[in-house]
C-alpha positions as semicolon CSV with decimal commas, in nm:
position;residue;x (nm);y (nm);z (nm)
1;X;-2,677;0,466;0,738
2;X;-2,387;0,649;0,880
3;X;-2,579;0,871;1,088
4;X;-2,780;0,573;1,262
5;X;-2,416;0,434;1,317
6;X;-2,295;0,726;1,417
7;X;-2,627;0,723;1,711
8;X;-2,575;0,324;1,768
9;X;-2,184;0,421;1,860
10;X;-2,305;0,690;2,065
11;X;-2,534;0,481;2,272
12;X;-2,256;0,258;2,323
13;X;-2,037;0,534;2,437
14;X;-2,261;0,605;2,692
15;X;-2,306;0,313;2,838
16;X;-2,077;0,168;3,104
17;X;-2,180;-0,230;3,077
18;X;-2,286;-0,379;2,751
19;X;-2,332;-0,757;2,674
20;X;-2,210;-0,940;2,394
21;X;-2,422;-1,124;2,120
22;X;-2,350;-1,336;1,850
23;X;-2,630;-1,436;1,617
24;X;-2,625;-1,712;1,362
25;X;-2,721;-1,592;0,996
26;X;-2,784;-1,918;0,893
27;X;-3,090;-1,962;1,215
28;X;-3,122;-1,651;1,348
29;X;-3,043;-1,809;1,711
30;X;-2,874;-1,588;1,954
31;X;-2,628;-1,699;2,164
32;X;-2,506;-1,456;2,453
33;X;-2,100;-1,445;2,466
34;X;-2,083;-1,228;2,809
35;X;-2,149;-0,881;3,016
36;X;-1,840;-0,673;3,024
37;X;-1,765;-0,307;3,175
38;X;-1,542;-0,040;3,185
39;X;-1,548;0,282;3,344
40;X;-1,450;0,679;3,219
41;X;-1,078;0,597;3,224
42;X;-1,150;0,216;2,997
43;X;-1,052;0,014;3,256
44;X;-1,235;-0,308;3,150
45;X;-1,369;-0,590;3,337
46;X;-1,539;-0,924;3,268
47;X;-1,963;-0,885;3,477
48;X;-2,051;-1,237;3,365
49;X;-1,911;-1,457;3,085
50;X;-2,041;-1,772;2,865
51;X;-1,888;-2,071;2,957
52;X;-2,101;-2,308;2,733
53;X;-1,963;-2,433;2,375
54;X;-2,143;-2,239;2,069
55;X;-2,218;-2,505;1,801
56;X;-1,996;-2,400;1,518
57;X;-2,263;-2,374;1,220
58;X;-2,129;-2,109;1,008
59;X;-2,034;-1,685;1,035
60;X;-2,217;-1,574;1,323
61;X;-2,267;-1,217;1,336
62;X;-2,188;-1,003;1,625
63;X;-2,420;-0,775;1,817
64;X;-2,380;-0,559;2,135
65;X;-2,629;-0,468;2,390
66;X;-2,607;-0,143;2,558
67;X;-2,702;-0,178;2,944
68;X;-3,046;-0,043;2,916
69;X;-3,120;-0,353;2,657
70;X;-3,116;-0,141;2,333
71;X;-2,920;-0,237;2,052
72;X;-2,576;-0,008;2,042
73;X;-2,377;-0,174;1,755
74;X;-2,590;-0,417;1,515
75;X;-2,364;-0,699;1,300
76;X;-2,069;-0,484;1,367
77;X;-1,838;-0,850;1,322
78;X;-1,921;-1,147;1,087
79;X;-1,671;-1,406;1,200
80;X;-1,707;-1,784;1,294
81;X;-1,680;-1,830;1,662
82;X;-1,481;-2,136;1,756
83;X;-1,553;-2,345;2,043
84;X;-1,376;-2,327;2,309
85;X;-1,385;-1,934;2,278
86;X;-1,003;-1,764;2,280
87;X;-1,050;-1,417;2,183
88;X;-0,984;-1,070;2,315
89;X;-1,278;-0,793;2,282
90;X;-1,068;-0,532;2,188
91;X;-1,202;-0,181;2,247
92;X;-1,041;0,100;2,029
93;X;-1,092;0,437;2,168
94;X;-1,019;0,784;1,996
95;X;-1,006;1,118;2,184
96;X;-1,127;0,965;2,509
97;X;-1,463;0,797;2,343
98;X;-1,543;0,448;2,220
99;X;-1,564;0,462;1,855
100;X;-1,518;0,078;1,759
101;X;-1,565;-0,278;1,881
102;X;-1,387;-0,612;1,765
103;X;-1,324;-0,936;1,851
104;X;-1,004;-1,106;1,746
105;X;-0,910;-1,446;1,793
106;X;-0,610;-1,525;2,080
107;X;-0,525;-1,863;2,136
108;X;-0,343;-1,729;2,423
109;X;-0,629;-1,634;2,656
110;X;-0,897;-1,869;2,823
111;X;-1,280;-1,699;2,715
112;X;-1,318;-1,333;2,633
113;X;-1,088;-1,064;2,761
114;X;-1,161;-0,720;2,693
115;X;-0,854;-0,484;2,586
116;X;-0,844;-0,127;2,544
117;X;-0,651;0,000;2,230
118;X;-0,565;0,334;2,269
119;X;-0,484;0,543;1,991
120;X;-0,213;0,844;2,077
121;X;-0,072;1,119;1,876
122;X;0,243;1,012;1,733
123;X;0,571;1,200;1,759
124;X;0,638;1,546;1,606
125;X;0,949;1,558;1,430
126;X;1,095;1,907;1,467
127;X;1,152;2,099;1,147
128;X;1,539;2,128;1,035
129;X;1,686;2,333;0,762
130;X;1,811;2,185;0,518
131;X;2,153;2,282;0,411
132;X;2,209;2,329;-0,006
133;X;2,512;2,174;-0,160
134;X;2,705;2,329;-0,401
135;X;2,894;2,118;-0,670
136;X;3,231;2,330;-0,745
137;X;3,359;2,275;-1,108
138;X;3,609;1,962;-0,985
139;X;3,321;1,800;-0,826
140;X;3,105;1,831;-1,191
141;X;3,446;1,706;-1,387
142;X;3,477;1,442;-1,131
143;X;3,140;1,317;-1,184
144;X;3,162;1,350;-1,562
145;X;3,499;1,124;-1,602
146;X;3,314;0,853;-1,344
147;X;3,059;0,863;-1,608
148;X;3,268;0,846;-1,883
149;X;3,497;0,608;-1,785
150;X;3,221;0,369;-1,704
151;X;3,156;0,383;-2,070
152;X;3,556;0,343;-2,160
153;X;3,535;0,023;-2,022
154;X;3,334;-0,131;-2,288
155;X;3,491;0,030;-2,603
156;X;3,675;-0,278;-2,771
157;X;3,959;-0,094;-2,983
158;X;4,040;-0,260;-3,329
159;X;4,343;-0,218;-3,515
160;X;4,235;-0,143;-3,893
161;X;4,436;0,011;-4,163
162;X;4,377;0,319;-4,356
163;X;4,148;0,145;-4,679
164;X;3,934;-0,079;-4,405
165;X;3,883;0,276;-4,234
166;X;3,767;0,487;-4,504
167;X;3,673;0,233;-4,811
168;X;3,298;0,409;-4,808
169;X;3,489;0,726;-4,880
170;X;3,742;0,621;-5,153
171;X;3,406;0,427;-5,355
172;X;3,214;0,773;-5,350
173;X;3,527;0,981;-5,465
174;X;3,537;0,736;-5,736
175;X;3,169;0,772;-5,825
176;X;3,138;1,096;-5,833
177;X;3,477;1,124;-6,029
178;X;3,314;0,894;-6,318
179;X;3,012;1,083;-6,302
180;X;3,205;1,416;-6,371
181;X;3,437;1,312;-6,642
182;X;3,184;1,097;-6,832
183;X;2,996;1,421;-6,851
184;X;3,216;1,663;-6,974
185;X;3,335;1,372;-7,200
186;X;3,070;1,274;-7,394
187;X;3,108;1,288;-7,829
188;X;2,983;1,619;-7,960
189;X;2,683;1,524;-8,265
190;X;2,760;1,715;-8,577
191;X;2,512;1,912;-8,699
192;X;2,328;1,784;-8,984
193;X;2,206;1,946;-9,342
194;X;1,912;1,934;-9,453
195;X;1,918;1,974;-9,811
């Protein structure tokens, strides 16, 4: 499929005048749109153009007639085509050849006007170093106390005394001291005789 797009773009290429189709999918009527031109530098110009109102039935789909009456580009648009016609033919051209075809609609134009889009290289930015930036030890500590001072902020200091501090503490000291000294002071049995 690509290649015989690839051949149908290439035909087009070649050409100098094409016209411009647009065929119902609905009917299968054609309806020619106009004859338009441009030369080995695409500057465009309008040979004959459609004046009469397409009926508005539906997506037409959009052909293009190289000048020796083969088909160049088949269906390379579905759009509808409103009556009276405002649109530009826009023409985009890549490394001084036609690769693509579009109409787009322009309510500021009267008919079809053909424009050229030219793609160009962009700008080259040229390369710079890049210089590397060295944190010193008062720039780190800097940093740091921004950091920790962020978090200072929120700390809400209470006020508690010394047994609401460390209650958890003073109940295991105490547990562990009853543990110890019922230990070592539990009642030693007596042995018993067995006569």
């Amino acid at each position: 499929m690509r290649v015989f797009h690839l051949f149908t773009m290439l035909a087009l290429a070649m050409a100098s005048q094409f016209s411009l189709l647009a065929r119902s999918i609905d009917s299968d009527e054609q309806t020619f749109l106009g004859t338009f031109a441009y030369d080995e530098t695409f500057n465009t110009s309008i040979i004959e153009l459609n004046t009469n109102l397409i009926p508005n039935h539906g997506p037409h789909c959009l052909n293009a007639l190289a000048e020796n009456g083969e088909l160049a580009l088949r269906c390379f648009q579905v759009m509808e085509i409103l009556s009276p016609l405002h649109y530009n033919l826009i023409l985009h051209v890549y490394d001084n050849q036609l690769q693509r075809v579009t109409l787009a609609y322009n309510p500021d134009v009267d008919g079809i006007v053909p424009k050229v889009n030219l793609a160009a290289r962009g700008p080259n930015p040229q390369a710079i170093k890049l210089k590397r930036v060295t944190k010193t030890y008062k720039d780190k500590k800097a940093g740091d106390k921004a950091l920790t001072a962020q978090f200072e902020e929120d700390v809400v200091v209470e006020n508690k005394s010394w047994f609401q501090r460390n209650w958890k503490k003073l109940i295991m000291g105490a547990v562990i001291y009853s543990a110890i000294s019922s230990y070592g002071a539990q009642p030693k049995q007596a042995p018993t005789k067995n006569d």
